[in-house]
C-alpha positions as CSV (number, residue, x, y, z in Angstrom):
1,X,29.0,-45.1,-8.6
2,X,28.6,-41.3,-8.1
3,X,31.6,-39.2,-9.3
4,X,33.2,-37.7,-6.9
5,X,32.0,-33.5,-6.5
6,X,35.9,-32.5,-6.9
7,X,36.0,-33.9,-10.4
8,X,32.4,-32.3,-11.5
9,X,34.0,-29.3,-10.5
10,X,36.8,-28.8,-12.5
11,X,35.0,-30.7,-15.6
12,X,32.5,-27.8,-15.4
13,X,35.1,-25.1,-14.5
14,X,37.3,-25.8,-17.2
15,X,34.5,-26.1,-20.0
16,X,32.4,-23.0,-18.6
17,X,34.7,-21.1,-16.7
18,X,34.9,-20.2,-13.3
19,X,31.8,-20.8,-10.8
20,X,30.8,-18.2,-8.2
21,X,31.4,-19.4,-4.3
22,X,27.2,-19.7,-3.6
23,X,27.1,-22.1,-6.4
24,X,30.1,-23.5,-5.0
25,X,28.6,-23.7,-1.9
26,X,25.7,-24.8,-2.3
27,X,26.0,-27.9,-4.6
28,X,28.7,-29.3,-2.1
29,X,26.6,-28.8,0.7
30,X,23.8,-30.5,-1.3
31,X,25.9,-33.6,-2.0
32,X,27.4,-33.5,1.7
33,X,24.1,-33.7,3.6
34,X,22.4,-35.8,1.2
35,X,24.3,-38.6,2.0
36,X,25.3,-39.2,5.8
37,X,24.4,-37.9,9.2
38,X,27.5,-35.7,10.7
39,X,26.2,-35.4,13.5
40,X,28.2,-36.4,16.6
41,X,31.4,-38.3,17.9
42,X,31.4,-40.2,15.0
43,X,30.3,-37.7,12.8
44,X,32.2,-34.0,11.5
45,X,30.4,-31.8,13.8
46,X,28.5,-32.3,17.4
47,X,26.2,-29.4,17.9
48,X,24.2,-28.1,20.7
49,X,21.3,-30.5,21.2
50,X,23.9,-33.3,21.1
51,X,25.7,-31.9,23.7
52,X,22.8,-31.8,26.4
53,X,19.2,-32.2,26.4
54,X,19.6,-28.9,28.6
55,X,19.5,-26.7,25.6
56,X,16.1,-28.1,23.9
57,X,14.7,-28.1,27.0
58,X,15.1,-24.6,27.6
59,X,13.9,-23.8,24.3
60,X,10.9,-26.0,24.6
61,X,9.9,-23.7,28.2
62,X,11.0,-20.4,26.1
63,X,7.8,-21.7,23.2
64,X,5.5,-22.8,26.6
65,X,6.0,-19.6,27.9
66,X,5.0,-17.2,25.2
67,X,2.5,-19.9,23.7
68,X,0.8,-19.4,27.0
69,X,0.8,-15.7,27.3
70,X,-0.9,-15.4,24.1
71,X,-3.4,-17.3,25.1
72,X,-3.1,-20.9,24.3
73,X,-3.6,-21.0,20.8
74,X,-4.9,-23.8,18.8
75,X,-4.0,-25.1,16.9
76,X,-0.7,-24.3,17.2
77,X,2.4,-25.5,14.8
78,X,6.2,-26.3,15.6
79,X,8.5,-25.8,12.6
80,X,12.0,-26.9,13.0
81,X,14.2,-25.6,10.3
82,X,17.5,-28.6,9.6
83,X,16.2,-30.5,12.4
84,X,19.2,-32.6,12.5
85,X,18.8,-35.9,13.8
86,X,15.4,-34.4,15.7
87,X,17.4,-34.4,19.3
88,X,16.1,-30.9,19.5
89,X,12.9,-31.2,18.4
90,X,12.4,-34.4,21.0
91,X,14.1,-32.9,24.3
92,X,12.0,-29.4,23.4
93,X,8.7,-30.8,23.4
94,X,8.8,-33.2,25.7
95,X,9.7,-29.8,27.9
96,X,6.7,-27.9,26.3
97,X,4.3,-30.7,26.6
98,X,4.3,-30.3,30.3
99,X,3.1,-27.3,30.2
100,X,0.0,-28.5,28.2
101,X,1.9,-27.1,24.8
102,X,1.4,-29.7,22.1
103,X,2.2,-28.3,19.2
104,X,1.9,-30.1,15.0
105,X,5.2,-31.0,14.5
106,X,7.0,-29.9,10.9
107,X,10.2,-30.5,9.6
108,X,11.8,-28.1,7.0
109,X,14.2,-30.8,6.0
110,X,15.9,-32.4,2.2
111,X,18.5,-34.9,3.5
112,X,17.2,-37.9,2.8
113,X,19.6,-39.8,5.4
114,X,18.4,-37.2,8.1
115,X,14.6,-37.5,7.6
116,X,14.9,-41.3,8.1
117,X,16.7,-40.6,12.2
118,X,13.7,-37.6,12.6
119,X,11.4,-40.1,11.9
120,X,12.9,-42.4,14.3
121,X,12.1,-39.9,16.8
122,X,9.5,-38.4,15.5
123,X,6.5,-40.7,13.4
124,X,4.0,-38.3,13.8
125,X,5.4,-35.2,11.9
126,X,5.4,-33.9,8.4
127,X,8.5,-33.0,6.5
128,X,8.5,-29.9,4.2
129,X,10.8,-29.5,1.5
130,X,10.9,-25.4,1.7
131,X,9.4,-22.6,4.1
132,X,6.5,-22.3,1.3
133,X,4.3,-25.9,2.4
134,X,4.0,-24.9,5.9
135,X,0.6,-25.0,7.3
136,X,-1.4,-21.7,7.6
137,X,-3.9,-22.2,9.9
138,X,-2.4,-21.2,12.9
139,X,0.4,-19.4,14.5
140,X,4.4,-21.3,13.9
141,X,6.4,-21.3,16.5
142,X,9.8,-21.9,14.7
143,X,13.3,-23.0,15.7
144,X,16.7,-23.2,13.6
145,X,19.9,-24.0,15.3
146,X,22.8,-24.0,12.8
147,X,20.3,-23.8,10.2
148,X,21.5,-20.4,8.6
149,X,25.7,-21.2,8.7
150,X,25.1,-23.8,6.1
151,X,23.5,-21.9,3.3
152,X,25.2,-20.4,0.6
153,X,27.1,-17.3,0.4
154,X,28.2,-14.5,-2.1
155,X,31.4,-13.2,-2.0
156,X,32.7,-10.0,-3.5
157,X,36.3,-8.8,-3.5
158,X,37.7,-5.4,-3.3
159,X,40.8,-5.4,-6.3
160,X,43.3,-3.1,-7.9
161,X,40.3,-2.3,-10.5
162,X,37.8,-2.3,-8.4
163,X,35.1,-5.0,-7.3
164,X,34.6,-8.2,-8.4
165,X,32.9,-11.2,-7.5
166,X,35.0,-14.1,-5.6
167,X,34.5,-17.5,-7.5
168,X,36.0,-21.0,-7.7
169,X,38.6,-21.3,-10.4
170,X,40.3,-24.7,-11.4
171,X,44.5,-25.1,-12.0
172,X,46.3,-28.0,-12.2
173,X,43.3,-30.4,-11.2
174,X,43.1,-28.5,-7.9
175,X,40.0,-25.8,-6.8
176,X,40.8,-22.2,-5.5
177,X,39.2,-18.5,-5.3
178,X,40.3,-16.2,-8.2
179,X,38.5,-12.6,-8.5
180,X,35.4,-12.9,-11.5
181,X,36.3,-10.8,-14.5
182,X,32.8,-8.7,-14.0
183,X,32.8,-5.3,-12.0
184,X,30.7,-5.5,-9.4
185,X,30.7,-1.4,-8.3
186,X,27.0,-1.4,-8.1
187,X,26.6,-4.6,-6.1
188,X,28.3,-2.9,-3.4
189,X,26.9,-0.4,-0.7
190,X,27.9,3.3,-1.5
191,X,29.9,3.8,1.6
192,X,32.3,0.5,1.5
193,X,32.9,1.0,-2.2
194,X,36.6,2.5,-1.4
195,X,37.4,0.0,0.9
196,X,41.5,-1.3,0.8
197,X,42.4,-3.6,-1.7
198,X,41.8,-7.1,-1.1
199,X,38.7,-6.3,1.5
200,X,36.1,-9.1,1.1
201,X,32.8,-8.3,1.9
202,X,30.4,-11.3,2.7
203,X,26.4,-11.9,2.0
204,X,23.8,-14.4,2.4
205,X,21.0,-13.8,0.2
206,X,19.9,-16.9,0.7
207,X,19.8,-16.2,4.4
208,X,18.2,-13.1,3.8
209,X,15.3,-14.5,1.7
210,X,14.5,-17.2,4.6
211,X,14.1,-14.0,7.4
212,X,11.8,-12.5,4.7
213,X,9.6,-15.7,4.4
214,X,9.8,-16.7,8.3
215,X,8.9,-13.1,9.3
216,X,6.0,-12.7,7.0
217,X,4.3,-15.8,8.1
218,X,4.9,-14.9,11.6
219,X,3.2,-11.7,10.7
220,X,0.3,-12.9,8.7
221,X,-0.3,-16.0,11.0
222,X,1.3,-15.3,14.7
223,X,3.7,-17.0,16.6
224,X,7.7,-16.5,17.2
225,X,11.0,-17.6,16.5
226,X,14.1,-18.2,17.6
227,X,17.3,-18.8,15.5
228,X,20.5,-20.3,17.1
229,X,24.2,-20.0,14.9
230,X,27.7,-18.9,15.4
231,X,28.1,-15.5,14.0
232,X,28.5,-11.8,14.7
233,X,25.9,-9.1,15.5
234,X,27.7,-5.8,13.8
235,X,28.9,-6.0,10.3
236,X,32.4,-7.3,9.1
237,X,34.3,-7.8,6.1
238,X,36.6,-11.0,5.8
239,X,35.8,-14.5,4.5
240,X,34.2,-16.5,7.2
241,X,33.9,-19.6,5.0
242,X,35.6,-22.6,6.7
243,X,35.3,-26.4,6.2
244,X,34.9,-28.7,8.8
245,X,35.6,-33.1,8.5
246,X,36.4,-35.4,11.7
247,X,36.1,-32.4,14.3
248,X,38.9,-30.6,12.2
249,X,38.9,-27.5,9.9
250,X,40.1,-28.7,6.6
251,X,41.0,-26.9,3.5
252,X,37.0,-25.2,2.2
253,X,38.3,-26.2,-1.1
254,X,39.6,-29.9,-0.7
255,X,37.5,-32.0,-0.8
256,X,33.5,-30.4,-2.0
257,X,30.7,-32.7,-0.5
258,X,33.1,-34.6,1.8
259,X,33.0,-31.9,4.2
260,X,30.6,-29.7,6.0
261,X,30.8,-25.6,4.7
262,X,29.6,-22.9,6.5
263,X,30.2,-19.1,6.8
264,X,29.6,-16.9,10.0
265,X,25.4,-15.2,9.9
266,X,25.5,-11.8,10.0
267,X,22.6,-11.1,12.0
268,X,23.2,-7.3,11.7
269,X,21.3,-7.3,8.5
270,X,18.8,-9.9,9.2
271,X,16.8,-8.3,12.1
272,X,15.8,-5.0,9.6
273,X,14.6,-7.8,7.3
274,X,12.3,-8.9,10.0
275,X,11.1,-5.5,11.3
276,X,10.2,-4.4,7.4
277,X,7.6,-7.3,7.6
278,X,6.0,-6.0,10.6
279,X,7.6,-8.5,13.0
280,X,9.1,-7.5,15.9
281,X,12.7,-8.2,17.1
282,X,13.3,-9.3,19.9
283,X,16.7,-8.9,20.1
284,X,20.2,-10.8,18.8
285,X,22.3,-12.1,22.4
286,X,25.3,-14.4,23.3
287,X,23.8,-17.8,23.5
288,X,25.5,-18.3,26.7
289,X,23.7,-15.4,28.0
290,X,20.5,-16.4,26.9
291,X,20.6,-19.8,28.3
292,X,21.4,-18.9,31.7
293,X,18.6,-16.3,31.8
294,X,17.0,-18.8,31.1
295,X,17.8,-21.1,34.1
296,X,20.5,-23.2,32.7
297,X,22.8,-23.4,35.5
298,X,20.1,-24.3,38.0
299,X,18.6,-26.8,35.4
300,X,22.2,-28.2,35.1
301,X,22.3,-28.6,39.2
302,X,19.0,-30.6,39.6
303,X,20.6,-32.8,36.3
304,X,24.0,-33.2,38.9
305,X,22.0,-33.8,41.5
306,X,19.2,-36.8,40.1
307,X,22.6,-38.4,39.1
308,X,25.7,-37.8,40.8
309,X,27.7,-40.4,38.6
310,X,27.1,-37.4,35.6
311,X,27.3,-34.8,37.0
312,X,31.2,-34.0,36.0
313,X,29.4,-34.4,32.7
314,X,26.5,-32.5,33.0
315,X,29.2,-29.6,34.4
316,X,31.3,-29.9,31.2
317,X,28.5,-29.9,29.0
318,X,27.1,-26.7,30.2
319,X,30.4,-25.3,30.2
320,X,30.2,-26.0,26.4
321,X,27.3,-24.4,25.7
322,X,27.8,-21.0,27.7
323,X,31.1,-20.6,28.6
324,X,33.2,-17.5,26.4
325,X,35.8,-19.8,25.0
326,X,33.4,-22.2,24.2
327,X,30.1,-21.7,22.1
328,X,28.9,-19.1,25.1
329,X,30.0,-15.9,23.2
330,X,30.7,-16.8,19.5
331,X,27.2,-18.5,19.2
332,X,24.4,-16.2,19.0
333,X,20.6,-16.3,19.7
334,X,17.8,-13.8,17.9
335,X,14.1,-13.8,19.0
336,X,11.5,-12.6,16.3
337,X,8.0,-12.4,17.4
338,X,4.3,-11.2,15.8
339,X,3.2,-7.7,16.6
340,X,0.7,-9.7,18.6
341,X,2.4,-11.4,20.7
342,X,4.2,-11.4,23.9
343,X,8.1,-10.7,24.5
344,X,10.0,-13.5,25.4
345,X,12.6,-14.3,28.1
346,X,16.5,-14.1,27.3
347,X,16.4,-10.7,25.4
């Protein structure tokens, strides 16, 4: 029987001390997708592709469209970063492959439980434990939705003597955030270094270090990307770490590996990664924007239209994915492409 992650915790914390909040992070995330799908009504979470095949679709026309401009490529690779259950991956293709794009299929992907549903869906393609085992031979044409919110933060906090990293400290066999014991001055830009007391300032070096990689195959191979998570486009201080179990925001530090973790991307930082590789940015937009330059709403009407008996459905779902106080405005979308080629729609 495995021990439950809470208890691991505080074993650990109280023999070594306290344990920063990427660590924290990223072990309960590790234990947490490792051993069920969340996905869906019966799940923790429902995300986009769940909510209407609308969304891959549009994605799968957005990879058509700039696949054919440069020229048909082949071969030609799709790379699907946390592919989920691969409802994305099936309702993009079969949008692409219509328009003769028939891309390899690849799967960035460590769950276990998850791989077993992609391969469901999808027999044919080859899972990849890491960025570094995707093919080379040709350009990628990559998608991540909700890929970035899940990995691990860093957390520092501004305190009477100055900064210190946030971590995980234990008291009476419950977890909670204490400020580290370690100034952390130098860790901090120049200019946010006198920032009030009890600021928190917020980084993903892990997210980071996956624009790096992505961008620097895109520049040594060709292709684009697209990457699809809730987040803001100007920087921010604050914790944006929140738990989520049953539909419902829970306590982050509860219950480690029984619910999902994630932290808002700052996609202010990540585009300069991506243009310091030579890749160009496309831009960062509200994913409710982006999908109805894309066509949603008249994709959504033809839906209504083939079946009448949805359509109150079909009008709710796309009302979920674009609408401001839904995922519309809060969810963002950033386009990366090669210097060589094309721009693509939405931006």
């Amino acid at each position: 029987m495995t021990t439950p992650l809470l208890e691991t915790f505080i074993r650990l914390i109280d023999n070594t001390g306290p344990i920063s909040i990427s660590h924290y992070m990223s072990e309960s995330n590790a234990r947490y997708y490792s051993s069920r799908d969340p996905f869906g009504a019966s799940g923790d979470f429902i995300t986009a592709p769940e909510i209407s095949q609308m969304f891959g679709e549009l994605i799968g026309l957005w990879m058509a469209d700039v696949w054919i401009r440069a020229g048909r490529p082949d071969p030609v690779h799709y790379a699907e970063l946390g592919p989920g259950r691969g409802t994305l991956a099936r309702d993009a293709l079969g949008a692409a492959r219509r328009y003769g794009l028939t891309p390899r299929i690849h799967f960035v992907e460590t769950s276990m439980a998850l791989k077993s549903l992609q391969l469901e869906l999808h027999a044919q393609a080859q899972w990849h434990a890491d960025l570094s085992t995707l093919p080379t031979d040709g350009p990628l044409l990559i998608v991540a939705n909700e890929f970035l919110d899940a990995l691990p933060v860093r957390q520092m906090v501004r305190t009477a003597d100055g900064w210190r990293e946030r971590m995980v400290g234990s008291e009476n066999g419950r977890l909670l955030p204490i400020a580290g014991s370690q100034p952390m001055d130098p860790a901090v830009p120049p200019a946010l270094r006198e920032a009030p007391e009890g600021t928190i300032l917020e980084t993903s070096p892990a997210s980071a270090a996956v624009l790096y990689e992505v961008s620097g195959r895109l520049a040594a191979q060709g292709g684009a990307a697209l990457f699809f998570d809730y987040g803001h486009a100007e920087p921010r201080f604050g914790s944006s770490l929140q738990a989520v179990r049953e539909h419902r925001k829970v306590d982050v530090f509860a219950s480690p590996g029984e619910a999902d973790l994630t932290a808002h991307v700052d996609f202010s930082v990540l585009a300069p990664i991506a243009q310091s590789r030579g890749v160009r940015w496309l831009g960062t937009t509200e994913q409710g924007r982006w999908l109805r330059a894309l066509g949603i709403e008249a994709r959504a009407q033809a839906l209504a239209d083939f079946a009448p008996a949805h359509a109150a459905a079909i009008r709710a779902a796309l009302e979920r994915l674009t609408a401001e106080g839904q995922m519309g405005v809060l969810f963002k979308v950033m386009g990366l492409a090669s210097a060589a080629w094309p721009e693509g729609a939405g931006f």
